[in-house]
C-alpha positions, 0 to 999 in steps of 0.5 A, spaced: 576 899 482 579 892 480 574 886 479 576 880 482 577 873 477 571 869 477 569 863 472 562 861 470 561 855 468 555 852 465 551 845 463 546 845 458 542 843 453 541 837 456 537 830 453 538 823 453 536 817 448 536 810 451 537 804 446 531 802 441 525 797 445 527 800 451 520 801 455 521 809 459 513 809 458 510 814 465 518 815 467 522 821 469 529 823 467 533 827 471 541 829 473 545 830 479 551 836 476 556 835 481 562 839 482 568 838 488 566 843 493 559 847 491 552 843 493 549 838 487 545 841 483 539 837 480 535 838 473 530 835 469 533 831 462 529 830 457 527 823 454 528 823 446 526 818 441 531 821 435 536 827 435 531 831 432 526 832 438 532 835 441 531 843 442 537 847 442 539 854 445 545 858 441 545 862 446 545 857 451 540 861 456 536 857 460 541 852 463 541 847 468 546 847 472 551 853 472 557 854 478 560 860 480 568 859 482 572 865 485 580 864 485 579 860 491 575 855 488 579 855 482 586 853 486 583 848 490 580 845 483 586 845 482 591 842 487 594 835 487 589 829 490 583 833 489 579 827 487 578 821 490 582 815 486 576 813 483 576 818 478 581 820 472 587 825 474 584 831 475 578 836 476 572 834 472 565 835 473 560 829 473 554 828 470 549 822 474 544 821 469 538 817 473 530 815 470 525 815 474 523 822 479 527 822 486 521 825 489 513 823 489 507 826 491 504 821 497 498 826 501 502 830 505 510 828 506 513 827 499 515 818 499 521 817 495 521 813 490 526 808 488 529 810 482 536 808 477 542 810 475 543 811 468 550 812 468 555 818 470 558 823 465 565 825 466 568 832 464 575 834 464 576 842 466 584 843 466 588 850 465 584 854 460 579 856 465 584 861 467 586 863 461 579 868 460 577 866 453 570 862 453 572 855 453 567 850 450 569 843 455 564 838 452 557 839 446 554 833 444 553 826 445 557 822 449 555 815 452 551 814 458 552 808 461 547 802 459 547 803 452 544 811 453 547 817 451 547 823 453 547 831 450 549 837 454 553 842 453 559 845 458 561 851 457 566 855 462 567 863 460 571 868 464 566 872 469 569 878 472 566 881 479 566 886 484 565 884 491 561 889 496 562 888 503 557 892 508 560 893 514 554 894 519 546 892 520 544 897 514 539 900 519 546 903 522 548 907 516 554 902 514 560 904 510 561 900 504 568 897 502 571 894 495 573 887 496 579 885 492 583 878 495 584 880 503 584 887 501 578 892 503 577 899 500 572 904 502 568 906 497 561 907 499 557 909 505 549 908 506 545 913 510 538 910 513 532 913 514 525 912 516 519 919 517 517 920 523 523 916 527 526 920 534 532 918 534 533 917 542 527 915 543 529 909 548 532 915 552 526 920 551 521 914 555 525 914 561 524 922 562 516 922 560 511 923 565 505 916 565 500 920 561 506 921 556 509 914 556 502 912 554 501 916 549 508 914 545 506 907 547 499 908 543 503 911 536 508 906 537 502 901 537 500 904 531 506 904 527 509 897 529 502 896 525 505 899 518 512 899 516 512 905 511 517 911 510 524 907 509 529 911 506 536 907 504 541 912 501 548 911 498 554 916 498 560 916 494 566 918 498 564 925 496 558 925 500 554 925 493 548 921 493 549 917 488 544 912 488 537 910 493 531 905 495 524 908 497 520 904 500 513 906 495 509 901 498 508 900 505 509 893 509 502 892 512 499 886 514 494 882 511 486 883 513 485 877 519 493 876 518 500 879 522 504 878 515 505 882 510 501 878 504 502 876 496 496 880 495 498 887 497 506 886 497 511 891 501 514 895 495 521 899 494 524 903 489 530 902 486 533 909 483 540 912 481 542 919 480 541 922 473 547 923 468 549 929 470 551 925 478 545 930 480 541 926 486 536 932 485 534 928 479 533 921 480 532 916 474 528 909 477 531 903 475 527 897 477 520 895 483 522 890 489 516 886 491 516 883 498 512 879 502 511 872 507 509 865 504 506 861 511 509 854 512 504 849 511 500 845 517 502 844 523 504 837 523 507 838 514 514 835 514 518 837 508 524 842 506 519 847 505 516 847 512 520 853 514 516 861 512 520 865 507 520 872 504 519 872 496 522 877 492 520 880 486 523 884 483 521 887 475 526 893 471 523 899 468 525 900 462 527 908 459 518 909 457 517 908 465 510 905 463 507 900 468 505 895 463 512 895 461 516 893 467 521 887 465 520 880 471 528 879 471 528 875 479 524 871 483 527 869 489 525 866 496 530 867 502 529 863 509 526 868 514 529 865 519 536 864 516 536 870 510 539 867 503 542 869 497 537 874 491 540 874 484 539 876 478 542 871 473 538 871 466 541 865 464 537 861 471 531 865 469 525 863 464 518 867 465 516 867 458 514 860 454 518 865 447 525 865 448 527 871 444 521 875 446 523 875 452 530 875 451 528 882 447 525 884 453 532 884 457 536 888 451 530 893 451 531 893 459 538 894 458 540 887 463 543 882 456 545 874 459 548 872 464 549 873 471 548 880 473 548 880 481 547 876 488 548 878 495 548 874 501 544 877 507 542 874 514 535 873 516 530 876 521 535 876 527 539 881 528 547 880 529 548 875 522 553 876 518 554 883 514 551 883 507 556 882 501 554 884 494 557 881 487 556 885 481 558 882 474 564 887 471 561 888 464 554 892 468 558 897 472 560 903 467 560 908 473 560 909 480 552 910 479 551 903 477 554 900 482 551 903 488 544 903 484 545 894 486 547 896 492 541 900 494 537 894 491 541 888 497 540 895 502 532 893 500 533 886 500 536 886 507 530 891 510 525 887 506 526 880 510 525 885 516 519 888 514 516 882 513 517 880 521 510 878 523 507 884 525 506 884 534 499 884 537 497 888 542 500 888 548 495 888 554 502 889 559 503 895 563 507 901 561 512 900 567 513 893 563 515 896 556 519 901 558 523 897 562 523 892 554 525 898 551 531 900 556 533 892 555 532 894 547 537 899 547 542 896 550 543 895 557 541 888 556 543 886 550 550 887 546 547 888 539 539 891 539 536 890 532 535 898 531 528 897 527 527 894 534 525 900 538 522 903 531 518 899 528 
């Protein structure tokens, strides 16, 4: 397997000192980070009254920005004209440093605050990116306009990657395909289970007698009420399984509510084939958690009007102890629309102790940086296939990459398992025989298959 060049670049270490007399007392600074082609990031920038108050990170961990660039991203930085006249030949990222806090709390819908532009930081990026040595393009202080100045830290280093392509719904036991430029290479494939589940279910309803119909109405009631006993396996070429996700707790909702709740989350677990490339012997890796954040009131405006599924994933180290588990991502998808989770060590702070958190990620084998991402669609079947990103230094074995392709199978299947739950149907039999044979196919070109299982 060959990975795919992508460039990392980070922007940390940030704080500002405005000139001395200057009043910012009750005020806010924050920056916009900007890069052609990627969406602005925004990011808190301390206020400092002398050098010494600024913290810094040797490590650069914790950034406040950082930015992916795959060889496409690269070449369009790269081409003639890719910025405005305004600003200097070449690309560059900026830095647009504002005091005062973009947003405000006023009751129920946030009330924007007017706020002022401090100045705007420009630095260069050029060549050396492609190079693969870790570049360091600005550290220190830099004007910022009005007499202030600015500190950050902007730093590109080579990141390379493996790109994973589901070819199908995971529910339909896809094969898996290595991404390289506009090259596709088998190399996986994923056997989806669930306990109990008749496979021609939707062709045994026509056959059955009333009596009978009714009863796979009630069982099918009753499962639809407990999402349990999911299975994702992947296989190498071989047919080996090499890798799999376990649904350890099942997706049930809430008592007076039909979702799946913080308080008793759905659970998968993530585990690879031991050493020895046996799937009789299954090592654990990492617990995915997965609920249903409501949106707010009727009536509540706001980006986060929309409900979101939360995942929650934590590593087990070598010990397996429960208590021991390591919190490396948590990340909300848009049910209605999916999203990306990723493990990025470099974006995630659980721990007010930096090195006693930094020492948990070596104890569970994870380091800094990025480590994965992937894309999957929301609720709705028929979206986009899942793409999976692995970052090339994580991925020693077969093994390893298909213990993260597990973990995207899991967020995939966690998203739908989170569907609110259906209540119960006072429809006639007649009627849901007739949804079902719908459901199957004769009136639908791509069913979800957990559809007519769930």
């Amino acid at each position: 397997m060959d990975p795919q060049t992508f460039v990392r670049l980070s922007v940390g270490q940030l704080g500002l000192r405005l000139p001395a007399g200057k009043s910012t007392a009750g005020r806010a600074c924050h920056c916009e980070i900007r890069l052609r082609g990627f969406p602005a990031q925004t990011a808190p920038v301390p206020l400092l009254t002398n050098s010494s108050e600024l913290i810094l990170d040797p490590h650069g961990a914790n950034a406040a920005a950082v930015f992916s660039l795959d060889e496409s991203d690269l070449a369009a930085l790269s081409a003639p004209g890719c910025f405005s006249f305004r600003v200097p030949a070449g690309p560059c990222l900026e830095i647009a440093v504002y005091l005062g806090s973009s947003h405000v709390g006023g009751g129920m819908v946030a009330k924007r605050r007017r706020r002022r532009l401090v100045g705007v930081v420009r630095v260069g990026v050029g060549p050396e990116w492609r190079e693969g040595k870790p570049v360091v393009l600005r550290h220190g202080w830099t004007a910022a306009g009005g007499g202030g100045e600015l500190h950050l830290r902007v730093k590109a280093v080579a990141d390379p990657r493996y790109v994973f392509r589901f070819e199908d719904e995971v529910a339909l036991n896809p094969q898996v395909v290595q991404i390289h430029g506009r090259h596709c290479q088998p190399i996986f494939s994923c056997k989806f289970i669930r306990a109990g589940r008749r496979a021609s279910q939707a062709d045994d309803w026509s056959s059955c007698s009333e009596e009978e119909e009714k009863e796979m109405e009630t069982a099918r009631r009753k499962r639809m009420r407990e999402r349990k006993g999911w299975k994702v396996a992947v296989h190498d070429l071989s047919g080996t399984a090499v890798a799999a996700a376990f649904m350890a707790t099942p997706f049930v909702p809430a008592t007076g509510r039909d979702t799946v709740a913080r308080s008793n989350p759905g659970a998968w677990l993530i585990v690879r084939a031991d050493t020895t490339g046996s799937s009789d012997s299954w090592q654990p890796w990492g617990r995915l958690e997965a609920w249903r954040e409501d949106p707010p009131a009727p009536g509540t405006k706001g980006k986060d009007s929309a409900a979101a599924c939360l995942l929650r994933l934590r590593l087990l180290p070598e010990q397996q102890r429960e208590d021991a588990c390591v919190l490396v991502s948590e990340t909300p998808l848009s049910c209605e629309k999916g999203g990306e989770f990723s493990i990025d060590m470099d974006r995630h702070s659980s721990s007010e102790e930096p090195e006693e958190e930094a020492a948990e990620y070596c104890a569970a084998g994870m380091g800094g940086g990025f480590v994965m991402s992937c894309r999957v669609h929301g609720e709705a079947s028929g979206g986009p296939p899942v793409v999976v990103r692995v970052a090339a230094r994580h991925v020693t074995c077969m093994e390893d990459a298909a213990m993260f392709l597990a973990l995207a199978a899991a967020v995939d299947l966690s998203v739908k398992a989170c569907r609110p739950f259906p209540g119960k149907s006072s429809a006639p039999a007649g009627k849901t025989k007739k949804k079902l044979a719908l459901a199957a196919g004769a009136g639908s070109s791509s069913p979800d298959p957990l559809d007519l299982d769930t």
